[in-house]
N, C-alpha and C positions, 0 to 999 in steps of 0.2 A: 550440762549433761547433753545438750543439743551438739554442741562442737564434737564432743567424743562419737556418739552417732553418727553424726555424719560422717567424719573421719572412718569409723569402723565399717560403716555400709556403705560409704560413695568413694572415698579417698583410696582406701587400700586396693579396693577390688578394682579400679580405672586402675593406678600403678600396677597390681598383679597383669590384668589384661594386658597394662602396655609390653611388658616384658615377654610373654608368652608369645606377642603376636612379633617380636622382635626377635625373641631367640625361633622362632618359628620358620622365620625371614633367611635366618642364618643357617640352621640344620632341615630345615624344611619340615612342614605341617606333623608326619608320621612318626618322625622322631620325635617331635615336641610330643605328639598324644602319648606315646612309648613310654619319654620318660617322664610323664605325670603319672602315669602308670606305673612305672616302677619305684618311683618316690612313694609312692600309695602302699605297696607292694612292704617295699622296707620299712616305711615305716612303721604299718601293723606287726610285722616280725618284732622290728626293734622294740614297740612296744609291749608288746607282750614278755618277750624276753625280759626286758629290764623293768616291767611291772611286776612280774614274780619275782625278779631277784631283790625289789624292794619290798614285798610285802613278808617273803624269807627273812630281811634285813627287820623288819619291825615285828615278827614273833619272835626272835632271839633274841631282842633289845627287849621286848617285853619281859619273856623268861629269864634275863638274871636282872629285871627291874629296872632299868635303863629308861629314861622318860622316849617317848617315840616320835617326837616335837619333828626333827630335822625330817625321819624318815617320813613322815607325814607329809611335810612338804614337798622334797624329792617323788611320793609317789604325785602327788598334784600335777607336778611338775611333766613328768610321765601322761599322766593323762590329758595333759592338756597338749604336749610334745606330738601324739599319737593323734588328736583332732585336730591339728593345723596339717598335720604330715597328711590326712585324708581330705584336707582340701586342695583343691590345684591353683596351684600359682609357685611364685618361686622364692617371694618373702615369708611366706608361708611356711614352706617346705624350710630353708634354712633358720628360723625360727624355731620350728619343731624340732629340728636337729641336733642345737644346741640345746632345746630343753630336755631332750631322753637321751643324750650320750653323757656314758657316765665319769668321766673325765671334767665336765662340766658342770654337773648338776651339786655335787659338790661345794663347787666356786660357784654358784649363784641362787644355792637352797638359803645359806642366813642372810645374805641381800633381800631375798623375799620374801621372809620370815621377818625383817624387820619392817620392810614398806608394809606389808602388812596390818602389824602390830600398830605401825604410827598410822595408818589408815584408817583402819577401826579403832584406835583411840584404845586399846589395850591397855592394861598395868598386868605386868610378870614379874609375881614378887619371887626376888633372890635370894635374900639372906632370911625368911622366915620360914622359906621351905626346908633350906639346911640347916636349919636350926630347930625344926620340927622333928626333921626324919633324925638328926643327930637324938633326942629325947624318947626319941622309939613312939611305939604304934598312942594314937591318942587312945583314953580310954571311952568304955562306950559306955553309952547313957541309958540309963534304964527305960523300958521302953512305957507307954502307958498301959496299961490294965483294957483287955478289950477281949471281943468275940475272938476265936481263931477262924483262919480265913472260912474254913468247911464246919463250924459251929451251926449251925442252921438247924430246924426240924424238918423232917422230912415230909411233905402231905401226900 
């Protein structure tokens, strides 16, 4: 857990730095702030855009019953696309890029939906769900004998 830290707090941000202060070098200081600026810019737009069109995507999958698994992740995906894109740097930014264009998100929701699952040590049972919803709704169980929730006296 130490290596990953470090890596996430010293490693990336020294590479982000070196690059900024490189392409900086190259287009000069105002431009670099401009297009961190404008990476910021797009990428809130973009994600806003393509966080509604997935959260549209998982009320229609809800409504004709559709499990919402993938669009789940796709929105993650999105969220997390739109917090790298509001940080500056340039790994960062093409990072974010690929995770909220939707072209992509696509080709790499069941990739991370499976690292995931093998991650946290998951089991998604297959053939007993469809073999449930094939038998129709389960029946329900009677419930115990009890107060109603507003049973009370009044003082």
């Amino acid at each position: 857990m130490f290596w990953k830290l470090l890596v996430a707090f010293t490693v990336i941000p020294a590479i982000e730095l070196y690059l900024l202060v490189s392409i900086g070098q190259v287009i000069g200081p105002l431009a670099t702030v401009l297009l961190i600026v404008l990476t910021g810019l797009v990428g809130a737009a973009m994600a806003k855009r393509e966080g509604l069109a997935v959260i549209k995507q998982l009320r229609d999958d809800l409504g004709k019953g559709i499990p919402p698994a993938s669009h789940l992740v796709e929105g993650g995906m999105v969220l997390a696309g739109g917090l790298l894109l509001l940080t500056p740097g340039i790994l960062t930014d093409v990072t974010g890029f690929v995770l909220i264009l939707p072209w992509s998100r696509p080709r790499l929701a069941p990739r991370i939906s499976a690292w995931l699952l093998q991650r946290f040590d998951l089991k998604v049972p297959t053939a007993g769900v469809a073999a449930a919803q094939a038998s129709g709704p389960s029946p329900k169980l009677p419930s115990e004998p009890g107060p109603e929730p507003f049973d009370h006296p009044v003082a």
